[in-house]
C-alpha positions as CSV (number, residue, x, y, z in Angstrom):
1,X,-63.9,39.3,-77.2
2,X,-65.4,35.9,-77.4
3,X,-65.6,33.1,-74.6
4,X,-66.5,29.6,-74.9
5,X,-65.8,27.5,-72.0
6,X,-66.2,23.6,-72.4
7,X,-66.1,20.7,-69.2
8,X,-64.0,18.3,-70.5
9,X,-62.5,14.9,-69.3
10,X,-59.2,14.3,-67.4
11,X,-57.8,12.7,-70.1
12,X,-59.0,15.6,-73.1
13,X,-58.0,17.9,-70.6
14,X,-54.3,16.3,-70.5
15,X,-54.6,16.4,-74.6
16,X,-55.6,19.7,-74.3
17,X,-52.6,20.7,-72.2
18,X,-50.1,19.3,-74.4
19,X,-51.3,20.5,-77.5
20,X,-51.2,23.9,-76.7
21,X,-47.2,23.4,-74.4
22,X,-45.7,25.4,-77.2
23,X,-47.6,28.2,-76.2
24,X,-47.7,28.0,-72.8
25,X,-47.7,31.0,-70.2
26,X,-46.7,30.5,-66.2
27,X,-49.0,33.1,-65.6
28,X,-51.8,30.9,-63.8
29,X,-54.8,32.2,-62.9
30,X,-56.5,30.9,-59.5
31,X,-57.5,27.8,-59.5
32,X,-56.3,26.9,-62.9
33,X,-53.7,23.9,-63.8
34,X,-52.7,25.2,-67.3
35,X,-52.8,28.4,-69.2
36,X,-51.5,28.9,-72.9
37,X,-51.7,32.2,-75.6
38,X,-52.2,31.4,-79.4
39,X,-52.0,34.8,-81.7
40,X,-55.6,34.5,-81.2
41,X,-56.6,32.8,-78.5
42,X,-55.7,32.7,-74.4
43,X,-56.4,28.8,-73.5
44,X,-57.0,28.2,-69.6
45,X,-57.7,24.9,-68.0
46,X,-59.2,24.1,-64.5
47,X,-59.2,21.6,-61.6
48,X,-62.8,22.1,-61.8
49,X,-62.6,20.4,-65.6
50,X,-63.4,23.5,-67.5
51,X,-61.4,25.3,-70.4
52,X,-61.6,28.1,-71.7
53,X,-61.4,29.7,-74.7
54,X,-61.2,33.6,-74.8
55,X,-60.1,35.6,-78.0
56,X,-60.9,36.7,-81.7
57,X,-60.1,32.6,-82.7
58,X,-61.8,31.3,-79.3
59,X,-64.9,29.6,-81.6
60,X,-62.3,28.1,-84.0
61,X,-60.0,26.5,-81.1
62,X,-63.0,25.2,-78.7
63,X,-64.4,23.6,-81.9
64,X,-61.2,21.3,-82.3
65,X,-62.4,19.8,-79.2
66,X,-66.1,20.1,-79.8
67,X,-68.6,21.0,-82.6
68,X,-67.0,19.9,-85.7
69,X,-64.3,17.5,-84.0
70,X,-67.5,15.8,-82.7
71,X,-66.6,12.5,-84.3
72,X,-63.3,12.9,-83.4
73,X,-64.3,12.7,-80.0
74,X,-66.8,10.3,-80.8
75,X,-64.3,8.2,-82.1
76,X,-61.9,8.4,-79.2
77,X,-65.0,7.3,-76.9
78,X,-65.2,4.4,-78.9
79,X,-61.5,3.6,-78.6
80,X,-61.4,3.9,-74.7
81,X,-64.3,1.3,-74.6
82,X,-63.5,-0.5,-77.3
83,X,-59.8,-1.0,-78.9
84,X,-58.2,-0.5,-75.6
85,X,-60.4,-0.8,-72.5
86,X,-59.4,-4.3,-70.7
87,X,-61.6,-7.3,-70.3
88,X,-64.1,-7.1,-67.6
89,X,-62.4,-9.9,-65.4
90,X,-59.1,-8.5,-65.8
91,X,-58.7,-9.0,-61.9
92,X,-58.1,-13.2,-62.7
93,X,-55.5,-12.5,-65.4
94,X,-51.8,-12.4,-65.3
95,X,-50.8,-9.3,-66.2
96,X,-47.9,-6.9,-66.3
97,X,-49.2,-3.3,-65.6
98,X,-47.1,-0.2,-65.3
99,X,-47.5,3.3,-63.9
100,X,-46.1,6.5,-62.9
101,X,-45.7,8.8,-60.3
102,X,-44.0,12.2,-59.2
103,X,-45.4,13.9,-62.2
104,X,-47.4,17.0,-60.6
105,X,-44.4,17.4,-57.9
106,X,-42.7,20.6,-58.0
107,X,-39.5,18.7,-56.6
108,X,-38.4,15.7,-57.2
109,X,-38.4,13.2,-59.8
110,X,-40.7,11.2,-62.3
111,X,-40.5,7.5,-61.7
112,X,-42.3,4.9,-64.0
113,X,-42.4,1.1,-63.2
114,X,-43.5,-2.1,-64.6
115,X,-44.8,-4.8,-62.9
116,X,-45.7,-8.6,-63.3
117,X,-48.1,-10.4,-61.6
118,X,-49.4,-13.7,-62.4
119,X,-52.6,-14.9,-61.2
120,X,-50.8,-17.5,-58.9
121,X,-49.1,-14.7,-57.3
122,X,-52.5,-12.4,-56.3
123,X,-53.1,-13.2,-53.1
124,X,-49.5,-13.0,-51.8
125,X,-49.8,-9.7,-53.1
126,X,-53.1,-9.5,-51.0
127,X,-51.3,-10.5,-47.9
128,X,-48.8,-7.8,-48.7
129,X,-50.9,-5.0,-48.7
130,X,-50.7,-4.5,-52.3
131,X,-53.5,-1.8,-53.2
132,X,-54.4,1.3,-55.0
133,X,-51.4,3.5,-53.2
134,X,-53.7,6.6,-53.1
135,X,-55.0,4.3,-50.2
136,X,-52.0,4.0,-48.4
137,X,-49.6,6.0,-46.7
138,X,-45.8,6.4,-47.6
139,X,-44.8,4.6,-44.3
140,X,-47.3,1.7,-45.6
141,X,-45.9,1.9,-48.9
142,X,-42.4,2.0,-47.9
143,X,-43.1,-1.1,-46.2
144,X,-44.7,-2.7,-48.6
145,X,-42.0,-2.0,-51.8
146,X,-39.3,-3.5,-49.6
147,X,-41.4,-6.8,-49.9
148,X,-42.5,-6.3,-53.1
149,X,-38.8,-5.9,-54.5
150,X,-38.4,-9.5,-54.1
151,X,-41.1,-11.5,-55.2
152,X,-42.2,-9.7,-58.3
153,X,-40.6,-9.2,-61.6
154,X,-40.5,-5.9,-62.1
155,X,-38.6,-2.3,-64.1
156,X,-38.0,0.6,-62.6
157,X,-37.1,4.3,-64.0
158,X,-36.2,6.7,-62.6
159,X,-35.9,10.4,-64.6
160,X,-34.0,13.1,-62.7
161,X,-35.1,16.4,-62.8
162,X,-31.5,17.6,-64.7
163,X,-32.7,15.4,-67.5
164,X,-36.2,16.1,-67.3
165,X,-35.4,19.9,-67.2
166,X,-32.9,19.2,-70.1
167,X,-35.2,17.5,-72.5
168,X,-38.5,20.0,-71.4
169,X,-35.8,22.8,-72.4
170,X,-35.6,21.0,-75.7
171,X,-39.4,21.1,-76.5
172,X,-40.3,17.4,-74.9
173,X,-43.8,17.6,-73.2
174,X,-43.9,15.8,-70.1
175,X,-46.6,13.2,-71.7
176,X,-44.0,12.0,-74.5
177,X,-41.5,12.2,-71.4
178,X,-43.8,9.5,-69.4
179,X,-44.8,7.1,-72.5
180,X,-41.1,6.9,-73.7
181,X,-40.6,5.7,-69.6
182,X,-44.2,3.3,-69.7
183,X,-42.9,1.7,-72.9
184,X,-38.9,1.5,-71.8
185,X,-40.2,0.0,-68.2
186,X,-42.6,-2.6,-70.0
187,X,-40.0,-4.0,-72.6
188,X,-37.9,-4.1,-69.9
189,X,-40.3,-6.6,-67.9
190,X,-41.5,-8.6,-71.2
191,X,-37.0,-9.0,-71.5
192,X,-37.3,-10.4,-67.7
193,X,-39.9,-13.1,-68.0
194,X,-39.3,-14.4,-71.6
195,X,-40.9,-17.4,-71.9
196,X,-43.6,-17.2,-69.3
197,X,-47.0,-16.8,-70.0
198,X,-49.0,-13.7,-69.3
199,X,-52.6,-12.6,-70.5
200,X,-52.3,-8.7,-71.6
201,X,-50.5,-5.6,-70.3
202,X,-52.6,-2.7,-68.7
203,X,-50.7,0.9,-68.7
204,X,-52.3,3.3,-66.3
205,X,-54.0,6.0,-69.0
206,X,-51.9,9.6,-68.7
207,X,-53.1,10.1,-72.2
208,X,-55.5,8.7,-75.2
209,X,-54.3,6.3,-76.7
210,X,-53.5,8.0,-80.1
211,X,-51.6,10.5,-78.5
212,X,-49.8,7.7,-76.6
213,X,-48.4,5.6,-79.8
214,X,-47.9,9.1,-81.9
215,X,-45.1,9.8,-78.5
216,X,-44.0,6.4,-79.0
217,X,-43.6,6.8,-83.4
218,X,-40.2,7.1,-83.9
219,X,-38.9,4.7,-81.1
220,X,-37.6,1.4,-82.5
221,X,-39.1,-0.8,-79.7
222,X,-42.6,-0.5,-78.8
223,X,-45.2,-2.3,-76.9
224,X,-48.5,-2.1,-79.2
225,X,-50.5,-4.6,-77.6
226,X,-51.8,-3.0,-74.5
227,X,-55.1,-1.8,-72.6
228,X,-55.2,1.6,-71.5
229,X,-57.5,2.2,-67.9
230,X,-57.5,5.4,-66.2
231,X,-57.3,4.3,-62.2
232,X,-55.9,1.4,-63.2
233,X,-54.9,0.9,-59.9
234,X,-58.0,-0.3,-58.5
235,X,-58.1,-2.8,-61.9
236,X,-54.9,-4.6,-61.4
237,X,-52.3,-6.1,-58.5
238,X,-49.9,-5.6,-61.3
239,X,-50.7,-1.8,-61.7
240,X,-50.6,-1.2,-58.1
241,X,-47.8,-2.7,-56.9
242,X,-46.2,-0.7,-60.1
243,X,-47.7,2.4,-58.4
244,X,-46.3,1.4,-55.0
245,X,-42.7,0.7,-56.1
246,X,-42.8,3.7,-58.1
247,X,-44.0,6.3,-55.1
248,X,-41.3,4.2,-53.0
249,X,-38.5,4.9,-55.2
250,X,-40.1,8.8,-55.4
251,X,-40.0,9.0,-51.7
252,X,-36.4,7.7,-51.4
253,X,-35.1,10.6,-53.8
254,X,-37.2,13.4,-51.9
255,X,-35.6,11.4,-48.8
256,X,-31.8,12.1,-50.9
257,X,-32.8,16.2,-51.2
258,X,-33.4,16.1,-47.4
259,X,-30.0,14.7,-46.6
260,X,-28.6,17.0,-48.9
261,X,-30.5,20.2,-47.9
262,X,-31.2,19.8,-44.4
263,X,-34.8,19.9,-44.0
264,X,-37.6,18.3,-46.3
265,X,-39.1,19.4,-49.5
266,X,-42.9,19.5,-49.7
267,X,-44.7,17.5,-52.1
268,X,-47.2,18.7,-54.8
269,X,-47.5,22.2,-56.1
270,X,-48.7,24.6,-53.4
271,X,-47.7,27.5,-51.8
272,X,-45.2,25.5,-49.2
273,X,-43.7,24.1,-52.4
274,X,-43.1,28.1,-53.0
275,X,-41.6,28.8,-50.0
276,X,-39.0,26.0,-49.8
277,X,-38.1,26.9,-53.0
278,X,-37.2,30.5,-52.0
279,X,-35.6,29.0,-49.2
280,X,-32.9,27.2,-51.9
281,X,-32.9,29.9,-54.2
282,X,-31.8,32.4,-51.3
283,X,-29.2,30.0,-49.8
284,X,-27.9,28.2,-53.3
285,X,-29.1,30.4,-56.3
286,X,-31.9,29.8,-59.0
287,X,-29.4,27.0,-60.5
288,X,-30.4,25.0,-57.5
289,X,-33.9,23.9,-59.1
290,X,-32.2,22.3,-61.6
291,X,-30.9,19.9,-59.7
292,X,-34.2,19.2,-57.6
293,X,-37.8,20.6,-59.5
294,X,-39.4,20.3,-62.5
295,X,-37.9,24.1,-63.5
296,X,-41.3,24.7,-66.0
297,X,-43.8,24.8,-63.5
298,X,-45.4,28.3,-62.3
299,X,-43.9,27.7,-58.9
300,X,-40.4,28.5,-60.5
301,X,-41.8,31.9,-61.2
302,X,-43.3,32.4,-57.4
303,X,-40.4,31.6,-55.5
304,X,-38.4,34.2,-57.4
305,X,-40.0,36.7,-56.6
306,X,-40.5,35.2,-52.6
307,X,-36.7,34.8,-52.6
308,X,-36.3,38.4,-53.9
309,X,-38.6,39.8,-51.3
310,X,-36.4,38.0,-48.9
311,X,-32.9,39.5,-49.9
């Protein structure tokens, strides 16, 4: 059998992921974040950054990402700094910047927003708080959004896991899922301040920029002319105060399941993620994560057979 295993980028790592969600296996190995089975090839990606590649076609698949895709790759490096990377003092501009959050949650939803924040307004959002979010904690950010809600423009969207499970059941990858919300949120904003001036739009990069626009090529309304910055958040108020009324509107729809369930859903994907969601499973039935977790991840899998041990 032959292995080649490759350290790749966040963002290749992401492409990697959804290229191969057709094939994808909830069987996850420790310590892995992905794992998919061609005919020929067993694909498995790790926190660590590594992939790899084991099987008679292992060479052939590693090579689309390396080898003889070399100036593909090439070419996508030249993009990110290039075509797409903002302008070095993008921290005077007015800008409208959007992300997403809720994405690697078990439970809970996906929530995308928009935000826009001219220069004028920078160091009210200063005074606010407004910051990356992964500085802050939810009581801060709770705090913050309330503020935020009023003197910003903004878009917020909000998809639920029914419809998330609905159109992941119908061969969407979470990545199209999350541009068709970054582009809906945006237009949404540009509708809100017609007629004002703003200097560029800077989307949080989930994705490289090809595969971004090829989720976006059979939608009507696009935005085209963006910048794409992975931790945008630390580039742009616009992007983190997106970020912060995003997590805010995440953290008032785990506060919802709460109310509903008596007792609070864990965040993220661990093994207390598991556990609660035996917990439901034993009390409501399996149809219970349709209502409240993304139904595709592995931990679907583990709390089926924790609720089973329990009954």
């Amino acid at each position: 059998m032959c292995t080649v295993v490759l350290t790749v980028s966040e963002t290749i790592m992401n492409e990697i992921r959804e290229d191969y969600n057709k094939y994808k296996t909830n069987k996850l190995p420790p310590g892995s974040v992905f794992a998919a089975k061609t005919p020929g090839c067993t694909i498995t990606g790790y926190r660590s950054g590594k992939v790899m590649f084991q099987g008679k076609e292992a060479q052939k698949e590693a090579g689309r990402w390396e080898g003889d895709s070399a100036k593909k790759n090439n070419k996508r490096k030249h993009i990110d700094q290039h075509q797409w990377s903002p302008p070095h003092h993008i921290q005077e501009l007015s800008m409208i910047g959007s992300d997403e959050v809720g994405t690697g949650d078990f439970f809970g939803p996906i929530t995308v927003a928009a935000v826009y924040a001219k220069k004028e307004q920078h160091p009210l959002l200063k005074e606010l708080g407004v910051k990356d979010s992964k500085h802050l904690t939810d009581k801060k950010i709770t705090e913050i959004a309330k503020d935020l809600l009023h003197v910003v423009p903004y878009s917020l969207l909000i998809l639920h896991n029914k419809k998330y499970n609905e159109l992941q059941a119908k061969g969407m990858s979470q990545g199209k899922m999350k541009a068709l919300l970054h582009n809906r949120a945006l237009l949404n904003v540009m509708e809100k301040i017609k007629g004002e001036h703003y200097d560029g739009i800077l989307i949080d990069q989930f994705a490289q920029p090809d595969t971004y626009f090829r989720y976006l090529a059979t939608e009507k309304e696009k935005v085209t002319s963006v910048y794409f910055a992975t931790q945008a958040e630390g580039l742009h108020l616009s992007v983190a105060a997106a970020s912060i009324i995003a997590r805010y509107a995440f953290l008032k729809e785990m506060d919802k399941f709460e109310t509903q369930f008596g007792f609070a859903l864990p965040k993220g994907a661990g093994k207390q993620v598991d556990e609660a969601a035996a917990a439901l499973i034993s009390k409501y039935g399996e149809s219970i994560l349709g209502q409240c977790a993304k139904q595709h991840f592995a931990n679907t899998g583990k709390a089926k057979r924790l609720a089973s041990l329990k009954n």
